[in-house]
C-alpha positions as CSV (number, residue, x, y, z in Angstrom):
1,X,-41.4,129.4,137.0
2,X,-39.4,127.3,134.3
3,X,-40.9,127.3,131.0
4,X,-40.8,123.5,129.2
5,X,-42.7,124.1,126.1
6,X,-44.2,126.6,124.0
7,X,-44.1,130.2,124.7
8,X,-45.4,131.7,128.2
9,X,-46.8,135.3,128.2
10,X,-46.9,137.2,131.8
11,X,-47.0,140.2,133.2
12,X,-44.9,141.3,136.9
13,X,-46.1,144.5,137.7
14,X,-47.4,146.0,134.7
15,X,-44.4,144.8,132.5
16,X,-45.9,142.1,129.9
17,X,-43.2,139.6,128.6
18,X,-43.1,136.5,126.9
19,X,-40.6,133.5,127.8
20,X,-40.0,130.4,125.9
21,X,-38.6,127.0,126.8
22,X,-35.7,126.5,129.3
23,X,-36.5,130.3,130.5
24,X,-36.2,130.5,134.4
25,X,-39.1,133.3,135.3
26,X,-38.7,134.8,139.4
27,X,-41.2,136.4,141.1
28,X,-40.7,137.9,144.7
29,X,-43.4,137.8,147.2
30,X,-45.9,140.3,146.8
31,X,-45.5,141.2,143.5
32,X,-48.2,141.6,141.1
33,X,-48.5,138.8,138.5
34,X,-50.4,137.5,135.4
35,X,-49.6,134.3,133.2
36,X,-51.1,133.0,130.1
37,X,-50.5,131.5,126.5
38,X,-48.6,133.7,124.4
39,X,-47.8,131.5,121.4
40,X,-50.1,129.2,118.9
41,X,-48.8,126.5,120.8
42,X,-49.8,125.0,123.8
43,X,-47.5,126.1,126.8
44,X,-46.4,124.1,129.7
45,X,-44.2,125.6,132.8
46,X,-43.6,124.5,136.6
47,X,-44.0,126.5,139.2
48,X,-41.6,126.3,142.2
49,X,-43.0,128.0,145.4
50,X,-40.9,128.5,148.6
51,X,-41.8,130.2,152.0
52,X,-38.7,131.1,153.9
53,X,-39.1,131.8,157.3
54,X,-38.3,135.5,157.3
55,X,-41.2,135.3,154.3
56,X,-43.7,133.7,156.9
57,X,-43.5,136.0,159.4
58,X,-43.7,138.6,157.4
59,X,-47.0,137.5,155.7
60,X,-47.9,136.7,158.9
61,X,-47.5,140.2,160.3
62,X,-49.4,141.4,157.2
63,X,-52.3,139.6,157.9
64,X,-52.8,140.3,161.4
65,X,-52.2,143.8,160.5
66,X,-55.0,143.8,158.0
67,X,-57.5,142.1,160.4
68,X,-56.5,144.1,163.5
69,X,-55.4,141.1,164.7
């Protein structure tokens, strides 16, 4: 996530943090995550996502181990 305006609260994995403008925010697949507000201000960020293919496969090995399939 890149943050434009305003200041962005979130949470990765039960650490809450707050990030304002021009901060660059990285999340790694299968983390746990949380955004909102955290300012008086409203707050506007991008989010960027990519799949690699190592990513893919792995996902798709968790799902099929979830369904038994």
């Amino acid at each position: 996530m890149i943050v434009k305006d305003g200041t962005l609260e979130f949470e990765i994995n039960g650490h809450l943090q707050k990030a304002g403008p021009g901060a660059v925010i990285l999340l790694v697949a299968g983390e746990v995550h949380r955004s909102r507000n955290g300012g008086a201000t409203p707050v506007t960020y991008f989010v960027f996502h990519a799949v690699t293919k190592e990513a893919k496969t792995t996902a798709e090995a968790a799902a099929k181990s979830a369904t038994g399939k």
